[in-house]
C-alpha positions, 0 to 999 in steps of 0.5 A, spaced: 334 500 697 331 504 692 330 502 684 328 505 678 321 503 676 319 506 668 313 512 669 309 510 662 304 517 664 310 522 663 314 521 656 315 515 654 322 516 657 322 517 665 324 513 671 322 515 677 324 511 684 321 506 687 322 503 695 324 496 695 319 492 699 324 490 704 325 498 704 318 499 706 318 494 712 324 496 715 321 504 715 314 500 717 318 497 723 322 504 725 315 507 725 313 502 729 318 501 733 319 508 735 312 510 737 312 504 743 319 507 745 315 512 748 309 509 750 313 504 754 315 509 758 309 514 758 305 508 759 305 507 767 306 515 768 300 516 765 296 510 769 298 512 775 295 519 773 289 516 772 289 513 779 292 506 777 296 502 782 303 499 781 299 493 781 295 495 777 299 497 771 302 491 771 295 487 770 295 492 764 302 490 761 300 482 762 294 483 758 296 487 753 302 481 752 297 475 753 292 480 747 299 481 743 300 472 743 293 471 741 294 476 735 300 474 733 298 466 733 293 467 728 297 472 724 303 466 724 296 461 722 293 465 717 300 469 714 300 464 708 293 463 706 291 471 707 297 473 704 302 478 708 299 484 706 293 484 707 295 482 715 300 487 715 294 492 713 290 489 718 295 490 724 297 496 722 289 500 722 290 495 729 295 500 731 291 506 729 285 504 734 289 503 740 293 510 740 285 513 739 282 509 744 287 510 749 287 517 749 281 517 750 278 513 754 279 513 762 277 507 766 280 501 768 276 496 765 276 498 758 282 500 758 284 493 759 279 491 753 284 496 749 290 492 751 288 485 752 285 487 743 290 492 741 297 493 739 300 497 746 307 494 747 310 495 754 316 493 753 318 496 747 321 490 743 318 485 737 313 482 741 307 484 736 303 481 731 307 485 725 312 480 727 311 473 724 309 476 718 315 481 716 320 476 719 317 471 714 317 476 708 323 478 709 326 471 710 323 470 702 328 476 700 334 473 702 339 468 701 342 463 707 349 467 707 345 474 707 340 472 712 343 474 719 346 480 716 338 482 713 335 481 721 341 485 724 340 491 720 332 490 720 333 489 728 338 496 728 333 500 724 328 498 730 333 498 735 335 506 733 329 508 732 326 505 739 332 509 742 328 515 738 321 514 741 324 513 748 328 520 748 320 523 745 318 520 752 321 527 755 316 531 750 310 532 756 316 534 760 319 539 755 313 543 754 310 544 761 313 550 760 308 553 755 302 552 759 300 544 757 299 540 763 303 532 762 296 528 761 294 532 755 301 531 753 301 524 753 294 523 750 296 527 745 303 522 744 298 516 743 295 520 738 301 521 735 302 513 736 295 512 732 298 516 726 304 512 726 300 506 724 297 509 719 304 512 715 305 504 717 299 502 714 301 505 707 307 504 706 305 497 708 300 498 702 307 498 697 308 490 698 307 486 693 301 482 694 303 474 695 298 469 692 296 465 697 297 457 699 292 454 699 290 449 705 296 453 709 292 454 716 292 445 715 299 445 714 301 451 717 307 446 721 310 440 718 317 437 719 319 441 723 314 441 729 318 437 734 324 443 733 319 449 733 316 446 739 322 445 744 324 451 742 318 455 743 319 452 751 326 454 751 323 462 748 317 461 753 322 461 760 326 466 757 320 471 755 316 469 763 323 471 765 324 478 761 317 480 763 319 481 770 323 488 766 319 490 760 321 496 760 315 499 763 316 496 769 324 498 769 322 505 768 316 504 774 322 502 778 327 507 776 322 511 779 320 509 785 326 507 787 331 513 785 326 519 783 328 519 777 324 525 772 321 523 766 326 527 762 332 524 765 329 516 764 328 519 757 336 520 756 337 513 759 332 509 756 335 513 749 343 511 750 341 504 752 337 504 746 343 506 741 348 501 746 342 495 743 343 498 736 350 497 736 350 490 738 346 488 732 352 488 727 355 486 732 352 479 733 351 478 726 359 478 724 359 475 731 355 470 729 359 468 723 365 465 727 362 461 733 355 460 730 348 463 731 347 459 738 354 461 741 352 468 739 346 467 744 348 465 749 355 467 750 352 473 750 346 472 754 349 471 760 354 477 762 348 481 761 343 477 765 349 477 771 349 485 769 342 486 771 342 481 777 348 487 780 343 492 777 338 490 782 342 491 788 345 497 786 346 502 791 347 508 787 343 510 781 349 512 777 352 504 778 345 501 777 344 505 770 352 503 768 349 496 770 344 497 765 347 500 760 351 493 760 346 490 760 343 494 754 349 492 750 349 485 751 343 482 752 338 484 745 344 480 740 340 474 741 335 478 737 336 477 730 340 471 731 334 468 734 330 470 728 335 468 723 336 461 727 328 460 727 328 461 720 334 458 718 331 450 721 325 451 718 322 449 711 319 456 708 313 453 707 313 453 715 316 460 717 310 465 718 308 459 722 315 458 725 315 465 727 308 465 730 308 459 735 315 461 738 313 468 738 306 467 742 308 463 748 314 468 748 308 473 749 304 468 753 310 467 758 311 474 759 303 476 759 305 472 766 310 476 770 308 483 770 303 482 775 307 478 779 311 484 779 307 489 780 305 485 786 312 485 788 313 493 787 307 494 791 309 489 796 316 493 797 320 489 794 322 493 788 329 489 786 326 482 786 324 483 779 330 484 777 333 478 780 329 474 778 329 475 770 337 474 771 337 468 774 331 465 770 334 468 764 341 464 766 337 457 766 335 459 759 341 460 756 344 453 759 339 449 756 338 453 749 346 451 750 345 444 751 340 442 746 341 446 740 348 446 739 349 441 735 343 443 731 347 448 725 343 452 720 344 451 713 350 456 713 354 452 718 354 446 715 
């Protein structure tokens, strides 16, 4: 991942190293990655201490979902005519404003404003507006056959580095004993999230500038807009679905339901953080001998039965090993997802490609958090669970039953 680039200032015969761009996106997606492990777990703690209800964390996490699929169409729209590092910049200096305005700011309205126009991610995962970019970017750098293997290891690095920020969520709880109550704590953690984006911001300065297409917004999708199209529907179900359990949400339910401490729900959301990361080379070698879409959704299911047992769990050791499963299972379908999206595409089309399955992926899942901050408040705290499994079930059917046929260039 590094090379040697010729330092003409020093002699006329020093080399120096130099980061590969690909090595600075994958730095950039640890970096951001890490700082939503811990906000997504932070988040509802610090709402509810500012007098928030259930309820109304669950609109926070809707509105920053239905900002995050705005943003991210017009970055899937823009990509190609702007070129991805200036977008990149742009998202990252994004990020740093979120993290400020955050710590600051205490009232609900606004706070709503600095979700629905920020970067805060409530469920930890790759819905940001970085995401059609850097797919698009990476997918440029790589052939067909090194595809797969280039999104796992890109969906590892984000994946470990998830697990990292979950266990930094316990940081407000580990220094109460030097006299720092837990909201300052936590305000100084999304201070810590605002100087992440920055170092994300450099190193996002070290990617080549791309030249950019002209009449690109026009033609953003071209022969392949009836397959983006079906598949953003299908992506949308499963999205709506997993937004009953974005992580926030999970973490609101183990507290509610179990008592779980915050040091406590750190450690778990930490190991099923590292059983995710695992998974990723997994699905790619997976995929290499039954396909993209069987790794899909051969995997998919078992984990979706996992989290239906989960919501019914009497115990929280049995509903945490149920989750752990889960864990284990259910993000293979992310870089084989990425890598089917880019693989049916024309080049010319795959920020876009990744844009439009990416928003209704957000705007899906804008909807659920609500409605499952409604169900919390009403009592019914294991329904949200049930239902993303359920839902989440349909969905691999039908990616089954449409798609199967349908091979990348690999698999022909």
């Amino acid at each position: 991942m590094l090379f040697m680039e010729h330092d003409s200032r020093v002699n006329g015969n020093r080399w120096r190293p130099r980061l590969e761009p690909t090595t600075c996106l994958f730095c950039a997606r640890a970096l951001r990655d890490f700082g939503d492990g811990f906000v997504a777990i932070l988040l509802p703690v610090y709402l509810l201490s500012l007098g928030l209800t259930p309820f109304e964390v669950g609109i926070v996490a809707t509105v920053s979902l239905l900002g995050s699929a705005f943003l991210t169409i017009g970055a899937g729209l823009l990509g190609a005519r702007y070129g991805y590092r200036r977008l990149l910049l742009a998202a990252a200096s994004l990020m740093i404003a979120t993290g400020v305005a955050f710590a600051v700011v205490h009232d609900y309205a606004l706070l709503l404003v600095i979700a629905f126009t920020g970067t805060i991610n409530p469920s930890a995962g790759s819905v940001s507006v970085f995401v059609p970019l850097e797919h698009a970017a990476l997918s440029a750098a790589v052939h067909d056959s090194g595809r797969t293997k280039m999104f796992a290891r890109y969906s590892l690095v984000g994946a470990f580095a998830a697990a990292a920020g979950a266990l930094a969520a316990a940081v407000p709880d580990v220094i109460a004993p030097l006299g720092i109550d837990q909201l300052t704590a936590i305000k100084a953690m999304f201070v810590l999230y605002a100087l992440l984006g920055a170092i994300g911001g450099a190193l996002y300065a070290r990617v080549p500038r791309a030249a950019p297409v002209p009449g690109a917004l026009a033609s953003a999708l071209g022969p392949s807009r009836n397959v983006v199209l079906k598949l953003a529907a299908l992506f949308s179900l499963d999205a709506f679905a997993g937004g009953f359990v974005v992580q926030s949400l999970l973490a609101l339910w183990l507290f509610e339901r179990f008592d779980l401490s915050l040091s406590a729900a750190g450690a778990f959301f930490f190991w099923s953080g590292v059983a995710s990361a695992f998974s990723f080379p997994v699905a790619a070698w997976l995929s290499r001998r039954i396909g993209l879409v069987n790794t899909m959704v051969y995997t998919h299911i078992p984990s979706s039965i996992a989290l239906i047992m989960a919501a019914f769990a009497p115990t929280l050791p049995e509903a945490l090993a149920l989750l752990l499963i889960r864990a284990a299972l259910s993000q293979m379908d992310v870089p084989t997802r990425s890598s089917y999206v880019m693989a049916i595409v024309t080049p010319a089309e795959r920020a876009a490609a990744a844009s439009f399955t990416s928003v209704p992926r957000s705007l899906a899942a804008a909807a659920s958090p609500a409605l499952a901050g409604a169900m919390f408040a009403a009592s019914y705290r294991s329904w949200p669970l049930f239902i993303c499994g359920v839902l989440k079930i349909i969905y691999d059917l039908l990616l089954l039953m449409q798609f199967r046929h349908q091979k990348p260039p690999e698999e022909r």
